[in-house]
N, C-alpha and C positions, 0 to 999 in steps of 0.2 A: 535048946537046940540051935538058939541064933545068938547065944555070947559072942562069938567073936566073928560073926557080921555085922550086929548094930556096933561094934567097940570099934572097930574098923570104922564104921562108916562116920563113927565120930569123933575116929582119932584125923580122918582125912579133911572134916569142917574146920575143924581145930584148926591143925596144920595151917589151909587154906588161910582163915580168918588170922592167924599170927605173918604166915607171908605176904599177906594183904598189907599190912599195918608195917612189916619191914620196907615196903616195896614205896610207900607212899610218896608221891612227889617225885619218883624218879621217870612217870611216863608209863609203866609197867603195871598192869592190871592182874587181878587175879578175881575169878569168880569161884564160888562152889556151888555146883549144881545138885540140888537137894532132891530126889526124885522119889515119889510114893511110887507104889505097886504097879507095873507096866505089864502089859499084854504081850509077853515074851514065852517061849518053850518052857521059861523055868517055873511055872506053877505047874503046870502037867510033869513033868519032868521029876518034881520034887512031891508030886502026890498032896501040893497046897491050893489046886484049883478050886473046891468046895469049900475052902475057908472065909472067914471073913474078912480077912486080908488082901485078900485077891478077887472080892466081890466087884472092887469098883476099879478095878485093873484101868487102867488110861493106855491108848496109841504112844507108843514107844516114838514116834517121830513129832505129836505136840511136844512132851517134853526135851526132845530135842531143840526145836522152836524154839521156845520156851528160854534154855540154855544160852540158843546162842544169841539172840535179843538180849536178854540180860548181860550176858559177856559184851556184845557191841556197845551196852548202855552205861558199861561200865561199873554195874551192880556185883557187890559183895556175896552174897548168896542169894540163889533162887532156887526156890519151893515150889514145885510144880508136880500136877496128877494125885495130888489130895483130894480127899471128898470135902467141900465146902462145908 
């Protein structure tokens, strides 16, 4: 029921990670912001609140944080609001 959100989500790192690599040396940055399960409407919303997906939900604004730290740092991608 999630083919074409994770396909999505990994046709965008892709992307991200090849514009990176065109980009290099010109000044121009790209990050991609990798984000686990957030505490958003959309687990209530989509009836996946009880799952174990969304047990260890993260503040939608650290991984914000998170993003844009890593973008000012000029990092590739960040992974952020995973369970350790």
């Amino acid at each position: 029921m999630q083919a074409v959100y994770y396909a999505t989500k990994a046709y965008v790192t892709s992307w991200s990670n090849a514009l990176w690599r065109e980009l290099k040396g010109t000044g121009v940055t790209v990050t991609a912001l990798i984000p686990g399960a957030m505490q958003t409407g959309f687990a209530n919303a989509g009836g996946l609140a009880d799952t174990r997906l969304f047990a260890n939900a993260v503040d939608p604004m650290q991984v914000a944080r998170d993003g844009y730290e890593g973008m000012l740092k000029g990092e590739l991608n960040v992974t952020s609001g995973l369970p350790g």
